[in-house]
mmCIF file of the protein (N, C-alpha, C, O) and its ligand, coordinates in Angstrom:
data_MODEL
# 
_entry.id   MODEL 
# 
loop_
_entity.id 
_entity.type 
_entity.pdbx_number_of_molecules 
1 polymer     1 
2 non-polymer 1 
# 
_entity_poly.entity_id                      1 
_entity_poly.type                           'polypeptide(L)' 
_entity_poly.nstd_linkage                   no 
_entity_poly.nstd_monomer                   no 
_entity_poly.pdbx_seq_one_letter_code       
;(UNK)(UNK)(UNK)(UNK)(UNK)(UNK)(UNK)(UNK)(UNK)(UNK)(UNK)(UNK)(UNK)(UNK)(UNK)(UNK)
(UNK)(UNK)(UNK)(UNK)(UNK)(UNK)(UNK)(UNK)(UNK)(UNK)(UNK)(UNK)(UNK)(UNK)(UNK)(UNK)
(UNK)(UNK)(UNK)(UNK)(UNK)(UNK)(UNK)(UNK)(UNK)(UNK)(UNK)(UNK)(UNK)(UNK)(UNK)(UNK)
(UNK)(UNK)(UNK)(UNK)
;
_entity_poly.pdbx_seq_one_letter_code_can   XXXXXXXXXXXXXXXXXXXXXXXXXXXXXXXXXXXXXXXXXXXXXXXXXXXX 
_entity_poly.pdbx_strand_id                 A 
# 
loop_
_entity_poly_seq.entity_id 
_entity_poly_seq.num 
_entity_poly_seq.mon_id 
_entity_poly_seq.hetero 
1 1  UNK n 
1 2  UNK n 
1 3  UNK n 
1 4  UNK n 
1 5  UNK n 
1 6  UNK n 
1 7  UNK n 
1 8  UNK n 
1 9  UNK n 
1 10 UNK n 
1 11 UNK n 
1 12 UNK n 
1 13 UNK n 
1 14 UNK n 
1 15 UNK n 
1 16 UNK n 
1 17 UNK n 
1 18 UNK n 
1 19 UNK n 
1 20 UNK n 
1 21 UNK n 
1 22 UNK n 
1 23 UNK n 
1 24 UNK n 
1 25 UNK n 
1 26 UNK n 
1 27 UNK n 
1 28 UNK n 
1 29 UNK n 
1 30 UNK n 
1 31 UNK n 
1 32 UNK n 
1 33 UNK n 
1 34 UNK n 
1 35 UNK n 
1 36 UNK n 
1 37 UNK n 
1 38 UNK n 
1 39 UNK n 
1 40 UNK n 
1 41 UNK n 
1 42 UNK n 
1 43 UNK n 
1 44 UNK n 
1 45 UNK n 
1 46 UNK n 
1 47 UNK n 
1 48 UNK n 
1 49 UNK n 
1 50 UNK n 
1 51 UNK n 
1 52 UNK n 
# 
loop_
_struct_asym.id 
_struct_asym.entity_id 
A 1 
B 2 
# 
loop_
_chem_comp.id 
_chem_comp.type 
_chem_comp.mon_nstd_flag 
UNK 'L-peptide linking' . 
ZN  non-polymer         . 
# 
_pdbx_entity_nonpoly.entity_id   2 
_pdbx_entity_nonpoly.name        ? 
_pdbx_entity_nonpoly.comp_id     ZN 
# 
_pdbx_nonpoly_scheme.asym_id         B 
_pdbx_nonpoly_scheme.entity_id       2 
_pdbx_nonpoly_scheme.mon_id          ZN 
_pdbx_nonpoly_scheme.ndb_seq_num     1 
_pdbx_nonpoly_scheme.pdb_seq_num     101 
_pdbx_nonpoly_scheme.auth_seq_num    101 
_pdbx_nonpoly_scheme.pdb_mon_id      ZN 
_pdbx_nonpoly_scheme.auth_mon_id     ZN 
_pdbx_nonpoly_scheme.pdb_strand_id   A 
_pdbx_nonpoly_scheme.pdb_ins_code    . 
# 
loop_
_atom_site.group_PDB 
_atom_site.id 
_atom_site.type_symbol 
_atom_site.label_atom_id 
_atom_site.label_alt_id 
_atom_site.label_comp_id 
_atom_site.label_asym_id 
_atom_site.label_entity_id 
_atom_site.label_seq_id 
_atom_site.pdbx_PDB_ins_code 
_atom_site.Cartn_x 
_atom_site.Cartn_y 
_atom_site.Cartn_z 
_atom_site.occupancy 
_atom_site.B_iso_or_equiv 
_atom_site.pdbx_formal_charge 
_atom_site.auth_seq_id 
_atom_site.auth_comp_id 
_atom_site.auth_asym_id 
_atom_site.auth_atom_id 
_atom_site.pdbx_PDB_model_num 
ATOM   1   N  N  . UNK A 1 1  ? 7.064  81.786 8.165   1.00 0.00 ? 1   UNK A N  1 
ATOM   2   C  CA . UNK A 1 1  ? 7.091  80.709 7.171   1.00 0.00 ? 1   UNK A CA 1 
ATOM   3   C  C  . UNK A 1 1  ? 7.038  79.346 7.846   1.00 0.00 ? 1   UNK A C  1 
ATOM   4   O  O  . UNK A 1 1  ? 8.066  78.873 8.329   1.00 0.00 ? 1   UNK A O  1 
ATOM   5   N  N  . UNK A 1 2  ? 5.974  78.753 7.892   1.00 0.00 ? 2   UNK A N  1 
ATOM   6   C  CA . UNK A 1 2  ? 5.449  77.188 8.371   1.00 0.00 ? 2   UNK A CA 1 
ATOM   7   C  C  . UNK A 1 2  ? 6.480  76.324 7.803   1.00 0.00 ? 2   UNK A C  1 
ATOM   8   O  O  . UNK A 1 2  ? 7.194  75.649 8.545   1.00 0.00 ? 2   UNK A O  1 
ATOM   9   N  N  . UNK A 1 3  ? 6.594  76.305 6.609   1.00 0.00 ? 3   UNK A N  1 
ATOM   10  C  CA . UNK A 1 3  ? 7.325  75.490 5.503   1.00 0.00 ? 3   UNK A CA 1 
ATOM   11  C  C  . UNK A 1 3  ? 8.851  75.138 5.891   1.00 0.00 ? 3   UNK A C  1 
ATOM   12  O  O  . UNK A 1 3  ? 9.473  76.158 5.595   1.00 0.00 ? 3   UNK A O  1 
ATOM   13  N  N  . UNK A 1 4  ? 9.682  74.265 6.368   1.00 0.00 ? 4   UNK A N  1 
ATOM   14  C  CA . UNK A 1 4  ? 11.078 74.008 6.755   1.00 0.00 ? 4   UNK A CA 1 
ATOM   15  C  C  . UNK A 1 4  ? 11.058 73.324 5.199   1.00 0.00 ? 4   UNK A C  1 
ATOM   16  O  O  . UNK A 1 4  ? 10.534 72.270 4.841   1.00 0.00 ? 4   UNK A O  1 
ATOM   17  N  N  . UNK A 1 5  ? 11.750 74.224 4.487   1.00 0.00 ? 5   UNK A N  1 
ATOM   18  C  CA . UNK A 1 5  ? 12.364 73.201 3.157   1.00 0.00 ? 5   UNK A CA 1 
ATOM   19  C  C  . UNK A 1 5  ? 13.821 72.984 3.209   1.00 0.00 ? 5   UNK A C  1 
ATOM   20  O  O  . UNK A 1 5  ? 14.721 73.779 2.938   1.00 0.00 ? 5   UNK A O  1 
ATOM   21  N  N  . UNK A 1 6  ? 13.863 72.216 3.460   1.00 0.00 ? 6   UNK A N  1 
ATOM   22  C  CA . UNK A 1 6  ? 15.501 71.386 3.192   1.00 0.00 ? 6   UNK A CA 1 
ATOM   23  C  C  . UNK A 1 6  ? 16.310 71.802 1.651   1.00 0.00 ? 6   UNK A C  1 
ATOM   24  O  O  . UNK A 1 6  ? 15.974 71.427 0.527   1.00 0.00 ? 6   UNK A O  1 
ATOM   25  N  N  . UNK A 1 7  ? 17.232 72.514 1.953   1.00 0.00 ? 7   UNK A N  1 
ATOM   26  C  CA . UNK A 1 7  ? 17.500 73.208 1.069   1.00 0.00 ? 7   UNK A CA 1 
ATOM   27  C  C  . UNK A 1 7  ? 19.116 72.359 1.170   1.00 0.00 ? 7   UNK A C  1 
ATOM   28  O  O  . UNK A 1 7  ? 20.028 72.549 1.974   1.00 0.00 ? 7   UNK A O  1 
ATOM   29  N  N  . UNK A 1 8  ? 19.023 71.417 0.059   1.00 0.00 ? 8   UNK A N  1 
ATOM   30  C  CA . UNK A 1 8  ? 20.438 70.610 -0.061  1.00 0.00 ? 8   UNK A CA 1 
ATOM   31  C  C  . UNK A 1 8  ? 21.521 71.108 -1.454  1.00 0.00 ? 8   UNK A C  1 
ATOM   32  O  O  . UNK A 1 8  ? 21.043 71.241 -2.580  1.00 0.00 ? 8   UNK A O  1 
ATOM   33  N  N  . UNK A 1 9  ? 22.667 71.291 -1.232  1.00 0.00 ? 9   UNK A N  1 
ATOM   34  C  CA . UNK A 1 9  ? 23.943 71.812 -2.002  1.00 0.00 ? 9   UNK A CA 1 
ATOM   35  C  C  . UNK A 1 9  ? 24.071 71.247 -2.654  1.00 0.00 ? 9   UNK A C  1 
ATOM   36  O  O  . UNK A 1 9  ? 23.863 70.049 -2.463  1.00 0.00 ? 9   UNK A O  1 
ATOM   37  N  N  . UNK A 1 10 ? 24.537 71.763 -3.973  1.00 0.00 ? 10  UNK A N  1 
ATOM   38  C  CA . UNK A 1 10 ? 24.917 70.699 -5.404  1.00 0.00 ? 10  UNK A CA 1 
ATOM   39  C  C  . UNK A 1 10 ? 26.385 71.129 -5.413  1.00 0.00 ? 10  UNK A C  1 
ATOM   40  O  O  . UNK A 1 10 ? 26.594 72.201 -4.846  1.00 0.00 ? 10  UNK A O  1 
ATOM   41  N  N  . UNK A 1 11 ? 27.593 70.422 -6.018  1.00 0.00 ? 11  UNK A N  1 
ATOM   42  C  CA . UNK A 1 11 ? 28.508 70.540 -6.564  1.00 0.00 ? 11  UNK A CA 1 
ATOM   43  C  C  . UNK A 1 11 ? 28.800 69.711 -7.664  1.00 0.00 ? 11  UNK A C  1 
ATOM   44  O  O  . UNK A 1 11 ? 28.273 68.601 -7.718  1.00 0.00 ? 11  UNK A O  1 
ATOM   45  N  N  . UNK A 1 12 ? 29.808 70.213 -8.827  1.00 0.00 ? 12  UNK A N  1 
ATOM   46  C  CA . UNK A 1 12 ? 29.691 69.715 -9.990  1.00 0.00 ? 12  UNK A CA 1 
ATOM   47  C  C  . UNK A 1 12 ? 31.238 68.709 -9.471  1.00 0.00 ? 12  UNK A C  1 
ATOM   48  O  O  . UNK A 1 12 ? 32.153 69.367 -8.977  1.00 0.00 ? 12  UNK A O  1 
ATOM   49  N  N  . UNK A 1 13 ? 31.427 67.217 -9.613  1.00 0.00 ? 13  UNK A N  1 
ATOM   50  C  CA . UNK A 1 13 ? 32.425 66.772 -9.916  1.00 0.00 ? 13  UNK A CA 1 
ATOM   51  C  C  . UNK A 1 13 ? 33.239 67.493 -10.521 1.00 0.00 ? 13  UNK A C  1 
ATOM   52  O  O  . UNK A 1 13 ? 33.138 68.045 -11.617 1.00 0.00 ? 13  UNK A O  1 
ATOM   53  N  N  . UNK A 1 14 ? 34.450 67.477 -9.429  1.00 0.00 ? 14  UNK A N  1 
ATOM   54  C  CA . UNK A 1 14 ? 35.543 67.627 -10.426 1.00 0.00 ? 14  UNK A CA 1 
ATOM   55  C  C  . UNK A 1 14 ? 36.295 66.762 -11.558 1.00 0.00 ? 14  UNK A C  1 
ATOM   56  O  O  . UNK A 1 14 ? 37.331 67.120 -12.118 1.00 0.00 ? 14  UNK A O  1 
ATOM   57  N  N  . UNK A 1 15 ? 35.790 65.892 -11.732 1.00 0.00 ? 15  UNK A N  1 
ATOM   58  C  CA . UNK A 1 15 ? 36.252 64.314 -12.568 1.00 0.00 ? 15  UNK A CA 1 
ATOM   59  C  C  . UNK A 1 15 ? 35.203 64.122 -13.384 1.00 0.00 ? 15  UNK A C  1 
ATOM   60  O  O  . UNK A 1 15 ? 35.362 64.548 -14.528 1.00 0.00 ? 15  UNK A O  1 
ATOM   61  N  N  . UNK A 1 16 ? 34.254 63.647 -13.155 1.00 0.00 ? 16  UNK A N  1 
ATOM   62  C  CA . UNK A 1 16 ? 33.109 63.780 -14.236 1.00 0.00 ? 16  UNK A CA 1 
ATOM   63  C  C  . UNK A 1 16 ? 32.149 64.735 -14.418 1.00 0.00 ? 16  UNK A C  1 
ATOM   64  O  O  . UNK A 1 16 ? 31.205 64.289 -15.071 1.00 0.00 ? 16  UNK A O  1 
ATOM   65  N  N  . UNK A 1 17 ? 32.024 65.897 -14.088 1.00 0.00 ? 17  UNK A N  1 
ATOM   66  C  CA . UNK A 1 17 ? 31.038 67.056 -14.052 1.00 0.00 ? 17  UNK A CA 1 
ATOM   67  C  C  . UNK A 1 17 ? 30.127 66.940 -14.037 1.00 0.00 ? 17  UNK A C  1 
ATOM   68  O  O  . UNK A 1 17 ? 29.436 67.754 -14.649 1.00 0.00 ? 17  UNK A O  1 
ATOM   69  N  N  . UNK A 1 18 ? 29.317 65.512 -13.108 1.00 0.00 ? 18  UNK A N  1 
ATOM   70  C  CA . UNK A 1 18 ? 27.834 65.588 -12.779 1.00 0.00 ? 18  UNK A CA 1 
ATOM   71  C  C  . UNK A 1 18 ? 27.791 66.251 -11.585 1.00 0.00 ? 18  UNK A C  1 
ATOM   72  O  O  . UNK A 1 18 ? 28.503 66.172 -10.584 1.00 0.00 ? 18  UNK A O  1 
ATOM   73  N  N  . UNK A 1 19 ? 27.100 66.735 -11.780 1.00 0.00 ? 19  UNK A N  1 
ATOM   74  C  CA . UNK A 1 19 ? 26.474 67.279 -10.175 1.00 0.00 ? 19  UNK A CA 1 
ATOM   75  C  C  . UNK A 1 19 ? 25.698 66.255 -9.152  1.00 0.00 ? 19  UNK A C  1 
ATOM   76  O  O  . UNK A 1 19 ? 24.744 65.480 -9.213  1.00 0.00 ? 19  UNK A O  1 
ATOM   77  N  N  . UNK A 1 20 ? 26.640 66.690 -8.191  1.00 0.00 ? 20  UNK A N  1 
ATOM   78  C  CA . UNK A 1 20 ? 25.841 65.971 -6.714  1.00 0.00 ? 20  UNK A CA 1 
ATOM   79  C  C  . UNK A 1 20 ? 25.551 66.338 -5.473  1.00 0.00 ? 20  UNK A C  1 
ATOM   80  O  O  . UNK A 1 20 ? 26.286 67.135 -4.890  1.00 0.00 ? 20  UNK A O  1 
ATOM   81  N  N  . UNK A 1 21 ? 24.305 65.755 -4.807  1.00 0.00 ? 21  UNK A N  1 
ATOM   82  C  CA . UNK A 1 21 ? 23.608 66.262 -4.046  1.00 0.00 ? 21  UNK A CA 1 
ATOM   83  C  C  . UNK A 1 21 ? 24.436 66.374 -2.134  1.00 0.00 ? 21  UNK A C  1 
ATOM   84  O  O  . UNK A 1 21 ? 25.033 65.402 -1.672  1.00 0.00 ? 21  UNK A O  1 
ATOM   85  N  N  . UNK A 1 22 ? 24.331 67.230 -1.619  1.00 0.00 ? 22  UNK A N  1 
ATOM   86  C  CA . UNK A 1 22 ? 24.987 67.276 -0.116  1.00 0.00 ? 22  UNK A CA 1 
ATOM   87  C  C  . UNK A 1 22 ? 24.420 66.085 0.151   1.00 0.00 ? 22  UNK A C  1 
ATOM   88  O  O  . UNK A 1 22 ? 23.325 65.692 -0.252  1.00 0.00 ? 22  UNK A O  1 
ATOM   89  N  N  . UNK A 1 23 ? 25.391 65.368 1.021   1.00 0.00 ? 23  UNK A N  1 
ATOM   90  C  CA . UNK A 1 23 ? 24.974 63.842 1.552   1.00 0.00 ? 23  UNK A CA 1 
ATOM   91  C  C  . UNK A 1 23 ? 25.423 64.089 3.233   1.00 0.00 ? 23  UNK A C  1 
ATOM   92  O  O  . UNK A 1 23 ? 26.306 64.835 3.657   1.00 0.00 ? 23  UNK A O  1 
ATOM   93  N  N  . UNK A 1 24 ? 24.686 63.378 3.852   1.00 0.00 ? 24  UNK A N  1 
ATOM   94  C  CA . UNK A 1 24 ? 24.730 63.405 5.587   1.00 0.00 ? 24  UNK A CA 1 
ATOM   95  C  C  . UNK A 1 24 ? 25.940 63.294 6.205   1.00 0.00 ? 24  UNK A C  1 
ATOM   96  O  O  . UNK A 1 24 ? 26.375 63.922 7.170   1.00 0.00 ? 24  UNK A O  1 
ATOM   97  N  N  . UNK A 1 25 ? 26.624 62.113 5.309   1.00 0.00 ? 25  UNK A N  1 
ATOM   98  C  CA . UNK A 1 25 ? 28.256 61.606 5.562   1.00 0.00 ? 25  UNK A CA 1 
ATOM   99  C  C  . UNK A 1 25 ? 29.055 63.045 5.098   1.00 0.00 ? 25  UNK A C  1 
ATOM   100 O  O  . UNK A 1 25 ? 30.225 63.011 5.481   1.00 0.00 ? 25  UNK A O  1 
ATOM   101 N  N  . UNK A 1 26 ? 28.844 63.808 4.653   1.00 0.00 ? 26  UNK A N  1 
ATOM   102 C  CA . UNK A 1 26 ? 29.511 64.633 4.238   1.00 0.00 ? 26  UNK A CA 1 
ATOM   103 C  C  . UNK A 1 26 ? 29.319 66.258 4.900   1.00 0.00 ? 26  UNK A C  1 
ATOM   104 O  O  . UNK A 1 26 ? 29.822 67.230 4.336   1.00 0.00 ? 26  UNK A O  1 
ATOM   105 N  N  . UNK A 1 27 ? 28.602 66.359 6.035   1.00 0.00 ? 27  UNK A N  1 
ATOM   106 C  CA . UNK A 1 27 ? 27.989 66.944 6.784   1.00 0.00 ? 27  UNK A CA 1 
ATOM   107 C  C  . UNK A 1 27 ? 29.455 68.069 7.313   1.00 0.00 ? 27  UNK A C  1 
ATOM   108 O  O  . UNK A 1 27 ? 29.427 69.292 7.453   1.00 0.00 ? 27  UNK A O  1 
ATOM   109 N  N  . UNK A 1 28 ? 30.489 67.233 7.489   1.00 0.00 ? 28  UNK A N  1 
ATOM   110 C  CA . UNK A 1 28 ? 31.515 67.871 8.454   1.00 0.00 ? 28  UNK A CA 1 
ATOM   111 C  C  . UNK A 1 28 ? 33.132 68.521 7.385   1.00 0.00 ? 28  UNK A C  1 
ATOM   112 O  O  . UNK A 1 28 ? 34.100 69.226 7.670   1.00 0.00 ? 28  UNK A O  1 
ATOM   113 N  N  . UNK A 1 29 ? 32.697 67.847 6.202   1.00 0.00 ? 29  UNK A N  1 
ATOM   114 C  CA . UNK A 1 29 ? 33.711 67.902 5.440   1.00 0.00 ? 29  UNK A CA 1 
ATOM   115 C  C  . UNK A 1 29 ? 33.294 68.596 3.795   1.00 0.00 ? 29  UNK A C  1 
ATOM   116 O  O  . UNK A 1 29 ? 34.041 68.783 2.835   1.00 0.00 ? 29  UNK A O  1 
ATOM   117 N  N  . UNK A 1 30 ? 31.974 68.836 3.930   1.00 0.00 ? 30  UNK A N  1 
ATOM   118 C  CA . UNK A 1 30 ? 31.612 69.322 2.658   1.00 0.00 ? 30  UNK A CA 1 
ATOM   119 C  C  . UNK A 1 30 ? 31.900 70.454 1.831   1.00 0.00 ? 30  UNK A C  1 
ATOM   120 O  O  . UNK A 1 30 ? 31.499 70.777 0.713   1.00 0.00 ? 30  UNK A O  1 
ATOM   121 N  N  . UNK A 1 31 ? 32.523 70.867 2.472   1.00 0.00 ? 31  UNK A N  1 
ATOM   122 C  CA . UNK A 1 31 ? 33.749 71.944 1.685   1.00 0.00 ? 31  UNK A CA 1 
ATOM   123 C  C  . UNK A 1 31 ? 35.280 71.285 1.304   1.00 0.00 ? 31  UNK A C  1 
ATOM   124 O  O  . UNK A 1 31 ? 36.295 71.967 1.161   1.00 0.00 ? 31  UNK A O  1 
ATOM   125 N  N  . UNK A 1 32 ? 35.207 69.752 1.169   1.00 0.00 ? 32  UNK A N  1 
ATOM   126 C  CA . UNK A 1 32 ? 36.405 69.733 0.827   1.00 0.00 ? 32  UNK A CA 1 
ATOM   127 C  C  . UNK A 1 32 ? 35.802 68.527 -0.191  1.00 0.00 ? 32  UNK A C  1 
ATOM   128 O  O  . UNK A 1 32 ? 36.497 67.602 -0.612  1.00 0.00 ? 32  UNK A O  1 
ATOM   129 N  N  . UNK A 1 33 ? 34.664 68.680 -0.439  1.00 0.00 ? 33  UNK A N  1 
ATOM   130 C  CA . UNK A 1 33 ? 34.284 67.334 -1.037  1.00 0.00 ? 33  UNK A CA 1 
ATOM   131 C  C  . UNK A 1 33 ? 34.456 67.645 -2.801  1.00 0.00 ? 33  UNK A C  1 
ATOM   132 O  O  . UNK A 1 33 ? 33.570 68.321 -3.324  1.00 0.00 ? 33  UNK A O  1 
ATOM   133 N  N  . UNK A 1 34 ? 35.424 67.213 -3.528  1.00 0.00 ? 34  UNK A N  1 
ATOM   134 C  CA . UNK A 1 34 ? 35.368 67.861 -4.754  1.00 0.00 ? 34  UNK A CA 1 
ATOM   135 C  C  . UNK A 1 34 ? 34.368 66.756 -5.665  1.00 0.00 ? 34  UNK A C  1 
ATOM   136 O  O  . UNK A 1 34 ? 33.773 66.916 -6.730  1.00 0.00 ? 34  UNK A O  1 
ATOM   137 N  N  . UNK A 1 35 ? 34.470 65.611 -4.766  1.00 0.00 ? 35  UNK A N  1 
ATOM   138 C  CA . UNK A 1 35 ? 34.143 64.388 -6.463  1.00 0.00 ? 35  UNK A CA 1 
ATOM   139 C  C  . UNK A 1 35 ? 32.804 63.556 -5.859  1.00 0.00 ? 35  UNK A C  1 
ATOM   140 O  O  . UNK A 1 35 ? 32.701 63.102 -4.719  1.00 0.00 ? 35  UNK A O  1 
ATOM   141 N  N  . UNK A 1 36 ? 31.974 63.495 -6.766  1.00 0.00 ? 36  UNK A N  1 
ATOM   142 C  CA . UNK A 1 36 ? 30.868 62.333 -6.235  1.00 0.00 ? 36  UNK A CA 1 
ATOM   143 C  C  . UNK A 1 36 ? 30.701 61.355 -5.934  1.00 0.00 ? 36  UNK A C  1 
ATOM   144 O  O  . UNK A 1 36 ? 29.687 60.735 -5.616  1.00 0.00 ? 36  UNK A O  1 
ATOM   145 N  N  . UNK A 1 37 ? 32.434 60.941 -6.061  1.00 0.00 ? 37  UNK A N  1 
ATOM   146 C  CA . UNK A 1 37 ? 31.943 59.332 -5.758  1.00 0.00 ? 37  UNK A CA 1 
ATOM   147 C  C  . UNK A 1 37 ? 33.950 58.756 -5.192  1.00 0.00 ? 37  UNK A C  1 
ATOM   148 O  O  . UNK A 1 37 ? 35.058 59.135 -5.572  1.00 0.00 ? 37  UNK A O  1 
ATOM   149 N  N  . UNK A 1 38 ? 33.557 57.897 -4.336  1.00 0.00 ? 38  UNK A N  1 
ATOM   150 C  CA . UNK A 1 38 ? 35.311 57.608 -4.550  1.00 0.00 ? 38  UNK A CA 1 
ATOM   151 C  C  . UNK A 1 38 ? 35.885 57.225 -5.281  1.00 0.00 ? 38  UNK A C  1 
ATOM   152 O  O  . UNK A 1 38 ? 37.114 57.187 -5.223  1.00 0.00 ? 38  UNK A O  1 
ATOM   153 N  N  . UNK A 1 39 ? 35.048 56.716 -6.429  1.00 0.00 ? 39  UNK A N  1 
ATOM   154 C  CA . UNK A 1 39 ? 35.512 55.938 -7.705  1.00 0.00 ? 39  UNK A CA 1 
ATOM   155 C  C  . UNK A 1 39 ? 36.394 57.130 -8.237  1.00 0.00 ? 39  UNK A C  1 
ATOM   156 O  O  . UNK A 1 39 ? 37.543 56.983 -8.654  1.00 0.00 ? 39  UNK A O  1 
ATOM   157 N  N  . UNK A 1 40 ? 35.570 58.592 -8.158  1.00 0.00 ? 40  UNK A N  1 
ATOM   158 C  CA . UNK A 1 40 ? 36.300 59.669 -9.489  1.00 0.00 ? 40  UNK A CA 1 
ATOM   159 C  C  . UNK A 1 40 ? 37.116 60.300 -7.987  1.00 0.00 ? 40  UNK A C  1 
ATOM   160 O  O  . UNK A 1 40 ? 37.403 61.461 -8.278  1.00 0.00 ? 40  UNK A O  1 
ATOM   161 N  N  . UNK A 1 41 ? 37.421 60.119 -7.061  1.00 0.00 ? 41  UNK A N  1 
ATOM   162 C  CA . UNK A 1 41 ? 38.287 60.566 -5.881  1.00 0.00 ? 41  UNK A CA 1 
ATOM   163 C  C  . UNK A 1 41 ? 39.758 59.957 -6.493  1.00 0.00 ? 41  UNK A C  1 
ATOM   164 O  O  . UNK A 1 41 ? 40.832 60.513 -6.725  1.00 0.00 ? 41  UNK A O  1 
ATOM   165 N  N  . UNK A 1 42 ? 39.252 58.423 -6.657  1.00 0.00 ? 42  UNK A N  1 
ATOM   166 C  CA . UNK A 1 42 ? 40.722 58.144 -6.838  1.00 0.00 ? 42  UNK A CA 1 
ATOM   167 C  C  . UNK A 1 42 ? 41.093 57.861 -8.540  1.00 0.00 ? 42  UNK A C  1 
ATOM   168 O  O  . UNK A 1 42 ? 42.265 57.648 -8.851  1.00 0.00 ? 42  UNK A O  1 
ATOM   169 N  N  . UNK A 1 43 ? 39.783 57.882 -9.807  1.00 0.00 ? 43  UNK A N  1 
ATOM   170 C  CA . UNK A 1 43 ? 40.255 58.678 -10.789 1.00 0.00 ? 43  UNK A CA 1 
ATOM   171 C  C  . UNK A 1 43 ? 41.239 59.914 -10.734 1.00 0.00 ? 43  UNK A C  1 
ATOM   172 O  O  . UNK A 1 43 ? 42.182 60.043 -11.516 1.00 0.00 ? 43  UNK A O  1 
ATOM   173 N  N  . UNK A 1 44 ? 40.970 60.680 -9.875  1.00 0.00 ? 44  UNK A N  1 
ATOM   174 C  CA . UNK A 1 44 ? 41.597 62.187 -10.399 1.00 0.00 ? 44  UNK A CA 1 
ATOM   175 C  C  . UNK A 1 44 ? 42.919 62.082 -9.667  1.00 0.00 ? 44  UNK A C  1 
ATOM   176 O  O  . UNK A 1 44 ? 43.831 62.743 -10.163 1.00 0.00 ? 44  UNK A O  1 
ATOM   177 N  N  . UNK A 1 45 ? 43.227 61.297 -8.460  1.00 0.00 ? 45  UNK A N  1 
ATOM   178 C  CA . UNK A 1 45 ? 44.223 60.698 -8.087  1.00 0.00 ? 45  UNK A CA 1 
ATOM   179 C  C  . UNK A 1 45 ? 45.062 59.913 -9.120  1.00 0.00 ? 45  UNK A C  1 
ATOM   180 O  O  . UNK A 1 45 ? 46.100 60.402 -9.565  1.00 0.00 ? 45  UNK A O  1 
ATOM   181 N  N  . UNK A 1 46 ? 44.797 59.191 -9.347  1.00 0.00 ? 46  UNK A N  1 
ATOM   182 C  CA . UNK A 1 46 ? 45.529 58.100 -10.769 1.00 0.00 ? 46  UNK A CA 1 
ATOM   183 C  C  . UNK A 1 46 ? 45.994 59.334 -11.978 1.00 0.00 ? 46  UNK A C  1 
ATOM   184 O  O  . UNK A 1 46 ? 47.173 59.575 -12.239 1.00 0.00 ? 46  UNK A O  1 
ATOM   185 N  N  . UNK A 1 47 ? 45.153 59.835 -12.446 1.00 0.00 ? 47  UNK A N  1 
ATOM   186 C  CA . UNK A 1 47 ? 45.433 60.986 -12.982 1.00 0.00 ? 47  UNK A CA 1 
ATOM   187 C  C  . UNK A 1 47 ? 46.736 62.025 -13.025 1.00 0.00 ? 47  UNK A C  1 
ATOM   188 O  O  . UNK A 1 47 ? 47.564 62.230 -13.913 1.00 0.00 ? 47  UNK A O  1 
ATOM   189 N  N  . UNK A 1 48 ? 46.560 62.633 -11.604 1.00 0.00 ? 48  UNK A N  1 
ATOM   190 C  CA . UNK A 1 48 ? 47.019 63.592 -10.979 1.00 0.00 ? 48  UNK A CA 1 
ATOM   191 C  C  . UNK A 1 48 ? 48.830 63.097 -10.850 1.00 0.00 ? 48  UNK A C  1 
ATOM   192 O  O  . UNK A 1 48 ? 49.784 63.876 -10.852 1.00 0.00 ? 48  UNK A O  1 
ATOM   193 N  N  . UNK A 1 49 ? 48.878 61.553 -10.744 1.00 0.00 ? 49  UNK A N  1 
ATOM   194 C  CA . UNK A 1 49 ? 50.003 60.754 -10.172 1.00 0.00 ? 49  UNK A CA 1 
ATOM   195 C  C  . UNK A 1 49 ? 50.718 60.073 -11.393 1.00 0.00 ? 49  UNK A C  1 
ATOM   196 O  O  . UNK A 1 49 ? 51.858 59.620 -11.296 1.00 0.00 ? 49  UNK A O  1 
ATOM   197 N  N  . UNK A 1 50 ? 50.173 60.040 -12.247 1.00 0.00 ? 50  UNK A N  1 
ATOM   198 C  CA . UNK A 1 50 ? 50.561 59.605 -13.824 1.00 0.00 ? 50  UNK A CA 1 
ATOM   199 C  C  . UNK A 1 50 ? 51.439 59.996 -13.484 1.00 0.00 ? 50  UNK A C  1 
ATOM   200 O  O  . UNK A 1 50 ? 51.553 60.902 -12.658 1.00 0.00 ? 50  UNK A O  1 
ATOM   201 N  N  . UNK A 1 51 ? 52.564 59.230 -14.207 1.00 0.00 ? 51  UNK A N  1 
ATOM   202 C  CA . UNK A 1 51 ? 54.275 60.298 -14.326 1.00 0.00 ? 51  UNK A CA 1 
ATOM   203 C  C  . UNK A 1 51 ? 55.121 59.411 -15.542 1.00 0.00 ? 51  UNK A C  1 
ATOM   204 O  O  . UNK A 1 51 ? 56.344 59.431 -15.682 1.00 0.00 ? 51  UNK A O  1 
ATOM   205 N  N  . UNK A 1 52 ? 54.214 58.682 -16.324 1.00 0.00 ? 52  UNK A N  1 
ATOM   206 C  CA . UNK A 1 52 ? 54.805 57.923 -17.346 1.00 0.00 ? 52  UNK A CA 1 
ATOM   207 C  C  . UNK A 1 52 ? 54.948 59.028 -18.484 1.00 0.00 ? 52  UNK A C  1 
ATOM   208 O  O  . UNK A 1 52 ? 55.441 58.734 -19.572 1.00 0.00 ? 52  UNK A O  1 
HETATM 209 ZN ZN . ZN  B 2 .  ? 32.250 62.134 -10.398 1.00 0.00 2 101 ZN  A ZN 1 
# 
């Protein structure tokens, strides 16, 4: 097979359930990457920490 297709990982947010694409920065840690963005990183944080 000539063809090298780059075959990149989706995961669905855990915070907003879009799906997103494996990113380069995320190369070493992408099994721990739950959220697409740090915005919904520290949504689900704020969340998670509520205690009112
Ligand atoms: Zn998200």
């Amino acid at each position: 097979m000539p063809h090298k297709k780059l075959h990149l990982a989706t995961k669905d947010c855990r915070v907003c359930g879009r799906a997103f694409a494996w990113r380069k920065k995320w190369e070493r840690d992408w099994n721990k990457v739950l959220y697409c963005s740090q915005r919904c990183r520290k949504a689900s944080k704020q969340t998670f920490e509520q205690s009112t």
